[in-house]
ZADO-1210 file (C-alpha; in nm, 4 decimals, padded with zeros to 6 digits):
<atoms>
<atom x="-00.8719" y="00.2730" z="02.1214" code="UNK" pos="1"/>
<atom x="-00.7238" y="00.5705" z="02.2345" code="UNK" pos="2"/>
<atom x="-00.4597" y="00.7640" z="02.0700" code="UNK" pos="3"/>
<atom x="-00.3215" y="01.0581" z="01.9379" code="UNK" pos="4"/>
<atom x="-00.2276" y="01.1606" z="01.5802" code="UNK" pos="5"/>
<atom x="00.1528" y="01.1538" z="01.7303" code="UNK" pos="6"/>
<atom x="00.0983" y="00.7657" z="01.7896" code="UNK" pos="7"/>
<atom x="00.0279" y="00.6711" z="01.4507" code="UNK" pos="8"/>
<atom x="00.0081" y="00.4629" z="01.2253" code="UNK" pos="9"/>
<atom x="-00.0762" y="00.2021" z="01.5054" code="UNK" pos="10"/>
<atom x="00.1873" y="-00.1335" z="01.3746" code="UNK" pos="11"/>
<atom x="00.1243" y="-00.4689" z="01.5007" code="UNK" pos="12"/>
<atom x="00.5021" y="-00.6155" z="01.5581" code="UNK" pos="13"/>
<atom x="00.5384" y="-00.9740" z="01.4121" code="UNK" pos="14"/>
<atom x="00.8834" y="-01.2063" z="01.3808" code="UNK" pos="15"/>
<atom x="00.8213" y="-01.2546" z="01.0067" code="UNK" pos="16"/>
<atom x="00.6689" y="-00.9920" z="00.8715" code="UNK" pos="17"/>
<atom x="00.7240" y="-00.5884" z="00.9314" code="UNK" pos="18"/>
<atom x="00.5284" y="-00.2792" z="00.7980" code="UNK" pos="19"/>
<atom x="00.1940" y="-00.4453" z="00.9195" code="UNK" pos="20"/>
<atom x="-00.0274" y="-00.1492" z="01.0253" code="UNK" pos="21"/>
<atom x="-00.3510" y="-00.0067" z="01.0934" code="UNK" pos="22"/>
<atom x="-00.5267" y="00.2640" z="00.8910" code="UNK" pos="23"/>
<atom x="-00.7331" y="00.3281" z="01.2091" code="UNK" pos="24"/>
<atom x="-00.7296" y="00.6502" z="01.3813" code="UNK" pos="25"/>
<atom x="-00.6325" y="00.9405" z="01.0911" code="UNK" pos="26"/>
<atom x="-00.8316" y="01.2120" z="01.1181" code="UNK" pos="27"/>
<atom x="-01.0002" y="01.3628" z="00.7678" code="UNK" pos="28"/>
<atom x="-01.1008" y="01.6604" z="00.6757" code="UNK" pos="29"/>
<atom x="-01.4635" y="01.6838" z="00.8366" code="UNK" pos="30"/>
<atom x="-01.3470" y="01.6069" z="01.1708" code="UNK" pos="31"/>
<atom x="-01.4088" y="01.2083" z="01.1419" code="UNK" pos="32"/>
<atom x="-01.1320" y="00.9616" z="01.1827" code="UNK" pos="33"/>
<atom x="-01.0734" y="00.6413" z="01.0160" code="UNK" pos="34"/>
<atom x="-01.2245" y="00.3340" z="01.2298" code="UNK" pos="35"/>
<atom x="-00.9303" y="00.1352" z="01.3639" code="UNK" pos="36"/>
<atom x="-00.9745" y="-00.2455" z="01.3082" code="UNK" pos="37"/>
<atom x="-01.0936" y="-00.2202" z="00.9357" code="UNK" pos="38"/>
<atom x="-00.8421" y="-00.1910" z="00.6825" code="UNK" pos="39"/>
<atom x="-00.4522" y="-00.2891" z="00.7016" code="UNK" pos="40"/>
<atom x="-00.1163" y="-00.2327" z="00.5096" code="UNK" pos="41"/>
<atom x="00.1434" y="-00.4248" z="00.5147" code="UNK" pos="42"/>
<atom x="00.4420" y="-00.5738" z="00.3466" code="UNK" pos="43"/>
<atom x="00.4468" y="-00.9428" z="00.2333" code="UNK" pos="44"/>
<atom x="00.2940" y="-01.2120" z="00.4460" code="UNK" pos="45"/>
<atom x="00.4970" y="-01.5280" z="00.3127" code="UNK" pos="46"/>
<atom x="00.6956" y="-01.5603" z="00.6010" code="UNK" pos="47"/>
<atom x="00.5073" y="-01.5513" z="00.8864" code="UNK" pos="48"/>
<atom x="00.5973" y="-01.7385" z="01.1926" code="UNK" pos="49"/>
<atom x="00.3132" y="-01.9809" z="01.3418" code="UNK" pos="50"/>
<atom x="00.3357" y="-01.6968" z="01.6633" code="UNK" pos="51"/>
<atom x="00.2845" y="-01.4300" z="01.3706" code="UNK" pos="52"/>
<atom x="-00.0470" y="-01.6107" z="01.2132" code="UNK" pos="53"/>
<atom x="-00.2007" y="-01.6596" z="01.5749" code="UNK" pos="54"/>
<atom x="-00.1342" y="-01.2618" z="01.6022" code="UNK" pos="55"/>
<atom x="-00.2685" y="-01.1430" z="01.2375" code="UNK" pos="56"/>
<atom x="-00.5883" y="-01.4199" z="01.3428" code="UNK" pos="57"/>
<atom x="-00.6774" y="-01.1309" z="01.6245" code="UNK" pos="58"/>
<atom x="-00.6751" y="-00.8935" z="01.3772" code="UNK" pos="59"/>
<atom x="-01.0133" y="-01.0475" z="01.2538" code="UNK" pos="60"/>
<atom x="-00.8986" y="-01.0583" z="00.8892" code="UNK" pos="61"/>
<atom x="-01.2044" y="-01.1415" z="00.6308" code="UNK" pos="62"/>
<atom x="-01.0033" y="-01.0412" z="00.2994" code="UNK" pos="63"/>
<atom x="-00.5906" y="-00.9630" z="00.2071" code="UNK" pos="64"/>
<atom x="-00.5439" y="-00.8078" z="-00.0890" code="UNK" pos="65"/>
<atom x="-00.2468" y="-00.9062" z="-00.3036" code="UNK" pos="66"/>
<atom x="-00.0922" y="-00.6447" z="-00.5123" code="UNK" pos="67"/>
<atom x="00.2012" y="-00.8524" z="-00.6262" code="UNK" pos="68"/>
<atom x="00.2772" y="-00.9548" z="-00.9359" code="UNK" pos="69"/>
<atom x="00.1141" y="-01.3016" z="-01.0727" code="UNK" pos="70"/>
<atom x="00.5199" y="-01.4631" z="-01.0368" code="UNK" pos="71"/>
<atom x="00.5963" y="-01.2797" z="-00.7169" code="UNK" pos="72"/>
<atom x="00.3185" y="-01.4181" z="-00.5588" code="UNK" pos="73"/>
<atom x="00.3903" y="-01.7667" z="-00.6943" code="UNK" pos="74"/>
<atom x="00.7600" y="-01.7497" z="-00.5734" code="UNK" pos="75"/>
<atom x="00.6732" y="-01.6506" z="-00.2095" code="UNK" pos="76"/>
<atom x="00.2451" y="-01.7791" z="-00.1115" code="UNK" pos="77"/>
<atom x="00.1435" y="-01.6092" z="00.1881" code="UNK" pos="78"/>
<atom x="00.0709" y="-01.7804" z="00.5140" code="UNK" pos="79"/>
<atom x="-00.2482" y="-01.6480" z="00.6079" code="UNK" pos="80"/>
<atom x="-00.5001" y="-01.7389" z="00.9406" code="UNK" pos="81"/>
<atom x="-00.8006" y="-01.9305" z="00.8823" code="UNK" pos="82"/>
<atom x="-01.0674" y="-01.7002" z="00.7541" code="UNK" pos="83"/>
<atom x="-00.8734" y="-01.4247" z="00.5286" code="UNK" pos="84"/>
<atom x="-00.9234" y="-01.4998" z="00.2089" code="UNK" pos="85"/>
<atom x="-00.7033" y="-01.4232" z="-00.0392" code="UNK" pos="86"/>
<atom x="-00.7955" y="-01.1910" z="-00.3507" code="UNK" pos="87"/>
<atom x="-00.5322" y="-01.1751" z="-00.6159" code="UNK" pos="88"/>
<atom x="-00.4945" y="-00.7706" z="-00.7660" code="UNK" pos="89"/>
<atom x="-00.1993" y="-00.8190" z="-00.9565" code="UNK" pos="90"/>
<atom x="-00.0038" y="-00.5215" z="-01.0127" code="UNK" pos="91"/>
<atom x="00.3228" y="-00.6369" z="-01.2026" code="UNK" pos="92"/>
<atom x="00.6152" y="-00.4392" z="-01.0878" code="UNK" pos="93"/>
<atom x="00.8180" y="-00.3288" z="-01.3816" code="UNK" pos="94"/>
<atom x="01.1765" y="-00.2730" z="-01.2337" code="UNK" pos="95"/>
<atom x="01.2719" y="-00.5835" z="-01.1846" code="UNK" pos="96"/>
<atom x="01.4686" y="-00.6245" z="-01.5315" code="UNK" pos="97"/>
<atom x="01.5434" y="-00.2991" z="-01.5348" code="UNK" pos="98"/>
<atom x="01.7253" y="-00.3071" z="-01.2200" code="UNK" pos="99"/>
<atom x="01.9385" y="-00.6236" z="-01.2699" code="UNK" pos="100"/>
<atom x="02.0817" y="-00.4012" z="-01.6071" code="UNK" pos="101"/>
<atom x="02.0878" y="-00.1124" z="-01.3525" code="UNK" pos="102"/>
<atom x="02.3492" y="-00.3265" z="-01.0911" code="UNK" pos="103"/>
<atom x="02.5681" y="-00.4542" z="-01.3842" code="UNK" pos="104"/>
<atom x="02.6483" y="-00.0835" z="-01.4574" code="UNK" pos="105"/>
<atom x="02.9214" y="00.0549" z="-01.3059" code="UNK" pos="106"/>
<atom x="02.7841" y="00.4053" z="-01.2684" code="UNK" pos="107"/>
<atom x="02.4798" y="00.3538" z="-01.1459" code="UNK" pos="108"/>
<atom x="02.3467" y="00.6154" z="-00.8903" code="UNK" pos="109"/>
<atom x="02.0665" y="00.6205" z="-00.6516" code="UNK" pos="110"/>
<atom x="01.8576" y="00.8426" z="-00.9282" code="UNK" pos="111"/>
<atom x="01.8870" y="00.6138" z="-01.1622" code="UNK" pos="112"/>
<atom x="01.6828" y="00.3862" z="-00.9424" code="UNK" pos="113"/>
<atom x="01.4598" y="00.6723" z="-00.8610" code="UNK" pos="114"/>
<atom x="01.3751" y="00.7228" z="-01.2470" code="UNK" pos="115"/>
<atom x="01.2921" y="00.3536" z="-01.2504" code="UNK" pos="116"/>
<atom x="01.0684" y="00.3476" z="-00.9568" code="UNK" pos="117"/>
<atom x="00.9103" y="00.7094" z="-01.0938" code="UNK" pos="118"/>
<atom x="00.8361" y="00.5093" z="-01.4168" code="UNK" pos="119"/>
<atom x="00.6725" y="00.2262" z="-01.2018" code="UNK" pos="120"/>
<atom x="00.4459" y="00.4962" z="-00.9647" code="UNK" pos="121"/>
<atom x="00.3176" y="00.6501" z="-01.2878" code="UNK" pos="122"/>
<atom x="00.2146" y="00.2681" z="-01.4454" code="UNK" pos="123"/>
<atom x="00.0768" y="00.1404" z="-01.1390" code="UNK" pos="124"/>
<atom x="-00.1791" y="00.4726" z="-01.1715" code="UNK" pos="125"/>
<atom x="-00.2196" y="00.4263" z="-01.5010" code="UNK" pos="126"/>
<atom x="-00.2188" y="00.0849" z="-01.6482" code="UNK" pos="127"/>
<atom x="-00.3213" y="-00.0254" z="-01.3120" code="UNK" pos="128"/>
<atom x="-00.5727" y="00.1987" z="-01.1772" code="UNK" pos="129"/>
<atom x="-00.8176" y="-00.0600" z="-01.2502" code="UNK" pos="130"/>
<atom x="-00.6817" y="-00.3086" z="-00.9771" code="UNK" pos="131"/>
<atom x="-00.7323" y="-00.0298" z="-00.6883" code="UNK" pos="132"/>
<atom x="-01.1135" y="00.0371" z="-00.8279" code="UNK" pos="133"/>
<atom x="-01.1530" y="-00.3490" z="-00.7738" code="UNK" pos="134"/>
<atom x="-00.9775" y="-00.2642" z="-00.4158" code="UNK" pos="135"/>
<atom x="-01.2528" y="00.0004" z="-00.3807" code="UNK" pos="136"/>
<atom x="-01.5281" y="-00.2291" z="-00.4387" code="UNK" pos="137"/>
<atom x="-01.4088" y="-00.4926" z="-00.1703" code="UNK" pos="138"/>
<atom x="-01.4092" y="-00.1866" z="00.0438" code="UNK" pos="139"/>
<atom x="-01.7427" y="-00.1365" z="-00.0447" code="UNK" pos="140"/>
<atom x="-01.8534" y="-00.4839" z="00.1391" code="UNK" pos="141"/>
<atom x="-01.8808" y="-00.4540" z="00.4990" code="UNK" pos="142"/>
<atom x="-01.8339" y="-00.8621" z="00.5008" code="UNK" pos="143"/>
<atom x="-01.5238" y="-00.8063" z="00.3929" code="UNK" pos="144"/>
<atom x="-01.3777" y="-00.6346" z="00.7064" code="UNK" pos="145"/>
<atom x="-01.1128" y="-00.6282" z="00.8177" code="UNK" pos="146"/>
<atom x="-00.9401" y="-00.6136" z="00.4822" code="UNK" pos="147"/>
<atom x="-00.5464" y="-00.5875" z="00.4366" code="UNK" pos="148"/>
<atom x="-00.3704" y="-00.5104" z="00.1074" code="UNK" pos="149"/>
<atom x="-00.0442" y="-00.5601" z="00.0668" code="UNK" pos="150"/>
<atom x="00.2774" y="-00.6069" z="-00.2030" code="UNK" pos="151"/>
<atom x="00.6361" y="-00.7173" z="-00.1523" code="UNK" pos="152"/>
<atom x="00.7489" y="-00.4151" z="00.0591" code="UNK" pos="153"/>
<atom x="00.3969" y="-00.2527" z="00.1646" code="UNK" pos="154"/>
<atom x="00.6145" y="00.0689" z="00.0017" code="UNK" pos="155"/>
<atom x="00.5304" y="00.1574" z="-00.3700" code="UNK" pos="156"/>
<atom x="00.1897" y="-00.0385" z="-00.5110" code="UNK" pos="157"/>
<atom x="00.0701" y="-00.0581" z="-00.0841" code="UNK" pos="158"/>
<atom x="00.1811" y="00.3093" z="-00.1112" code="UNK" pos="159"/>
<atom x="-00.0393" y="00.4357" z="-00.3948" code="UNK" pos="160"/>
<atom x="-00.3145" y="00.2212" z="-00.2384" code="UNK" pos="161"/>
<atom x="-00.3121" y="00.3668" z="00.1030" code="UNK" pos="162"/>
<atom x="-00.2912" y="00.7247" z="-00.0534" code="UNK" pos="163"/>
<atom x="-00.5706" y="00.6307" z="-00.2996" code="UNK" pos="164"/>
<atom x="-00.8076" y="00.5064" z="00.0605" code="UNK" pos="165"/>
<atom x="-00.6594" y="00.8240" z="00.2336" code="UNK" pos="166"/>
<atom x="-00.8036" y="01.0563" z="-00.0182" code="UNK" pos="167"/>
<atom x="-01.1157" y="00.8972" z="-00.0889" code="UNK" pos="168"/>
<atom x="-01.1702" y="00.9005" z="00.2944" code="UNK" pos="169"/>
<atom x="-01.0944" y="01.3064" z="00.2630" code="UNK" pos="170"/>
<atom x="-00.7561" y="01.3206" z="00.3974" code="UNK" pos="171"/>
<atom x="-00.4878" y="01.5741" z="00.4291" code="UNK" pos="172"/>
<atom x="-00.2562" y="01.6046" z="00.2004" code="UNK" pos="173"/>
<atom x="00.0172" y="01.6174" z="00.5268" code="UNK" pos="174"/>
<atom x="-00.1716" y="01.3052" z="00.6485" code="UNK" pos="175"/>
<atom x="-00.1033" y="01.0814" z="00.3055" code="UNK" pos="176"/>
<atom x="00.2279" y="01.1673" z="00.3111" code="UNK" pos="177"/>
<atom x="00.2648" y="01.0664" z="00.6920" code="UNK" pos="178"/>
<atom x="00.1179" y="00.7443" z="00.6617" code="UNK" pos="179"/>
<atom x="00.3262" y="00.7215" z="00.3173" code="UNK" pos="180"/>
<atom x="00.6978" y="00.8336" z="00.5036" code="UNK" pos="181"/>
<atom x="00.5945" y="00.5496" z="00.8030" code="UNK" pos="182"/>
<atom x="00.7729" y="00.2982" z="00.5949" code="UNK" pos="183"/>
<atom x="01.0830" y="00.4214" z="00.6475" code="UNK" pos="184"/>
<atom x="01.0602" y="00.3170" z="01.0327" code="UNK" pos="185"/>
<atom x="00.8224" y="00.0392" z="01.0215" code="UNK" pos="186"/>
<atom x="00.9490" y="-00.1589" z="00.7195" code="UNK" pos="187"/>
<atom x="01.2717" y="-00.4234" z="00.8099" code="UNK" pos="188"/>
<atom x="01.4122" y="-00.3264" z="00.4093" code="UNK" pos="189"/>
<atom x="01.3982" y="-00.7679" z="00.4143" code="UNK" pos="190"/>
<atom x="01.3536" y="-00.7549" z="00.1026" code="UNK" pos="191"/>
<atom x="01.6844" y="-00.9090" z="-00.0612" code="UNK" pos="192"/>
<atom x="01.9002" y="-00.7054" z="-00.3053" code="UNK" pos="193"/>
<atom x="02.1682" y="-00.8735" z="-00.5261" code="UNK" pos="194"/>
<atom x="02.4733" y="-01.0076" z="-00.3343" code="UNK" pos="195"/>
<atom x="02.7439" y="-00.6915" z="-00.4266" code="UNK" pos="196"/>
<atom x="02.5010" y="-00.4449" z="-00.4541" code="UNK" pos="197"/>
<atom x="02.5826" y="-00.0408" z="-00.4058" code="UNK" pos="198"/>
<atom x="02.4792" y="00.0899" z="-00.1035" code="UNK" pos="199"/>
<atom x="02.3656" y="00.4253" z="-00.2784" code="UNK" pos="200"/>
<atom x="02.0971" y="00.2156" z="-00.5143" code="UNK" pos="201"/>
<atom x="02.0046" y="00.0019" z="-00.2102" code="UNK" pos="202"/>
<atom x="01.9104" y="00.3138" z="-00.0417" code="UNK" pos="203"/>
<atom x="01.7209" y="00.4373" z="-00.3076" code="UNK" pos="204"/>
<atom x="01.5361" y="00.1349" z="-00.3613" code="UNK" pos="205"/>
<atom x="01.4501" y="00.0398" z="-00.0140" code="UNK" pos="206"/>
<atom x="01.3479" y="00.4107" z="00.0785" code="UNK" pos="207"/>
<atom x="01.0352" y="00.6193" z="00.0262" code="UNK" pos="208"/>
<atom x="00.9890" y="00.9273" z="-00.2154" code="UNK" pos="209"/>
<atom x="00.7434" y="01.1690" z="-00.1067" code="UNK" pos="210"/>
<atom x="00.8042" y="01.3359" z="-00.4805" code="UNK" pos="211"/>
<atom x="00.7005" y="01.0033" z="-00.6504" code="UNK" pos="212"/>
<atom x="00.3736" y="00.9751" z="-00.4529" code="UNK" pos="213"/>
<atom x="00.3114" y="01.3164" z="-00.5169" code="UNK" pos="214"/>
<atom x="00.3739" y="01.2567" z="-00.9039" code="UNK" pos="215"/>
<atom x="00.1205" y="00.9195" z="-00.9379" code="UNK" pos="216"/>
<atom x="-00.1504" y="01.1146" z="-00.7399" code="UNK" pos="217"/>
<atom x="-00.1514" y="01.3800" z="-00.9505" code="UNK" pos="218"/>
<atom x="-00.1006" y="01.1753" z="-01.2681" code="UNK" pos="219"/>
<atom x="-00.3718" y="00.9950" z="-01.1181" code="UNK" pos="220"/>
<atom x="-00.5992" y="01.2833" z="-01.1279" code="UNK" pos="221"/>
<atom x="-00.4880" y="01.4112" z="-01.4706" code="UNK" pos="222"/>
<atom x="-00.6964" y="01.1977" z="-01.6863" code="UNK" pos="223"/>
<atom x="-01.0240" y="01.3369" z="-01.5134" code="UNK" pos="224"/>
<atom x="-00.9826" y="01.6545" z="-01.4736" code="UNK" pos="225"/>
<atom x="-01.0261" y="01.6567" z="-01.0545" code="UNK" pos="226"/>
<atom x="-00.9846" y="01.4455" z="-00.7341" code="UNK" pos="227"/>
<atom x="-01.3760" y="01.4351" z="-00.7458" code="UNK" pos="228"/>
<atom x="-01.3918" y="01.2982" z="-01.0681" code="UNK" pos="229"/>
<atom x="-01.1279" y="01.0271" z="-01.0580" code="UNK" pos="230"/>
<atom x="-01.3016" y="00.8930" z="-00.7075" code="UNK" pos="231"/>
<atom x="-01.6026" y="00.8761" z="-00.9141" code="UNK" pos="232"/>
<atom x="-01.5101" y="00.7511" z="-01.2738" code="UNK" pos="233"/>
<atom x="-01.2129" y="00.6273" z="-01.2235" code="UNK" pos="234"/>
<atom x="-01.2337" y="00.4105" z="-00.9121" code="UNK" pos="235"/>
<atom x="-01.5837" y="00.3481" z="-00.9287" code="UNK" pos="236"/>
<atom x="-01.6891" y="00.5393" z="-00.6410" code="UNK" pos="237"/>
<atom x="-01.9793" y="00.7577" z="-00.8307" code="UNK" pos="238"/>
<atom x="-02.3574" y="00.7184" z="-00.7203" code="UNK" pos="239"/>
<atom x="-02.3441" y="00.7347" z="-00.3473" code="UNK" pos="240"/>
<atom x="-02.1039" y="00.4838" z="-00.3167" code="UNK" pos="241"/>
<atom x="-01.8533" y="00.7063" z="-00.1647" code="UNK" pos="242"/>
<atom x="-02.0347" y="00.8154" z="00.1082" code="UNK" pos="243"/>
<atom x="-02.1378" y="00.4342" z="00.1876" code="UNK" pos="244"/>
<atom x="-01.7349" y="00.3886" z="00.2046" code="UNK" pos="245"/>
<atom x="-01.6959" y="00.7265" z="00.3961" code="UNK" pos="246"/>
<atom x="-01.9644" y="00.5475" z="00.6731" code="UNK" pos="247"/>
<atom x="-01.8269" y="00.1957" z="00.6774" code="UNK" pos="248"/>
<atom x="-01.4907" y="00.3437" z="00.7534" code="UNK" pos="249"/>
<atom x="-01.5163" y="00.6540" z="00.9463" code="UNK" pos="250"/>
<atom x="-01.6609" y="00.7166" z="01.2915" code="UNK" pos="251"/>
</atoms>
């Protein structure tokens, strides 16, 4: 495939689902790019159309990752082609309850929803991290490819993942937050908010935070001292194993 940093990310346009996109084609820092055709984002994949499963089928799917929460996922299965398997990685969001008090209150503001989804970024890194190592190590599997990951939105816990791939892979800083920022255009904001809700704590909710990202990955890193370090102890990639990952997924 030919293309140009300009053109990315690369989406595949479906009736029932939005955000769906390629990782393919980012260049890293030792002049490689990712291999298009191996790993996917994407927002949830309950609601594809029978048109939209004969589409993600080309994509050649051997493995979707589902970040959502063990009830989310319940509530709304996804509808996948015959082939991807599905591998639960439950990351439980944790502003659900807090936002339902948030929308009863009539001074909310759209920072108050960016404190709660600040809180979240920092817990998915933390109490979490262990669901992207487990991401890592189905990475790790060429029989795996194509593999797609995904959560409600493809926004926050898709997010951290992507940026997680994106560094391992030896990304740009500029390039994470590109791929990161592509939400905003990509993603249909489907997701339903109360009936009545404020437009100012929709937009906070539905949008992307550059600041937040910036805040997980470095909270991220914290605990271990370096970016080196937390690719190797903390998501398992120690021992050779991320330069195996660097070969399966860069050309």
């Amino acid at each position: 495939m030919t293309t140009t940093e300009n053109d990315l990310p690369w989406a595949v346009p479906l009736a029932g689902a939005s955000n769906l996109r390629d990782l393919g084609g980012y260049q890293v820092l030792d002049g490689r790019r990712v291999r298009f055709g191996r790993i996917f984002r994407s927002a949830t994949l309950a609601n594809l159309t029978e048109a939209d499963v004969a589409e993600v089928r080309t994509l050649g799917l051997r493995t979707v990752c589902d970040l959502r929460g063990v009830e989310e996922a319940a509530h709304r299965p996804s509808r996948l082609p015959e082939g991807a398997e599905r591998v639960a990685l439950p990351i439980e969001p944790t502003v659900g309850a807090s936002l339902a008090d948030l929308m009863r209150r009539e001074q909310a503001t759209g920072e108050d929803v960016v404190d709660l989804l600040r809180r979240a970024y920092l817990d998915y890194v933390t109490t979490y991290l262990h669901r992207y190592r487990e991401m890592f190590d189905l990475l790790l599997q060429p029989e795996r490819q194509a593999l797609l990951f995904h959560c409600s939105a493809g926004k926050d816990r898709t997010g951290i993942g992507a940026a997680l791939i994106l560094t391992a892979l030896g990304a740009s800083q500029q390039t994470i937050m590109a791929d990161y920022v592509a939400t905003d255009r990509l993603w249909r904001k489907d997701f339903p908010m109360p009936p009545g809700s404020p437009k100012p704590l929709a937009d906070a909710l539905y949008g992307t935070h550059p600041a937040l990202l910036e805040a997980a990955m470095s909270t991220a890193v914290a605990p271990f001292g370096d970016v080196a370090v937390l690719l190797d102890q903390g998501l398992g990639l120690g021992g050779g194993r991320l330069e195996r990952l660097r070969d399966l997924l860069l050309e």
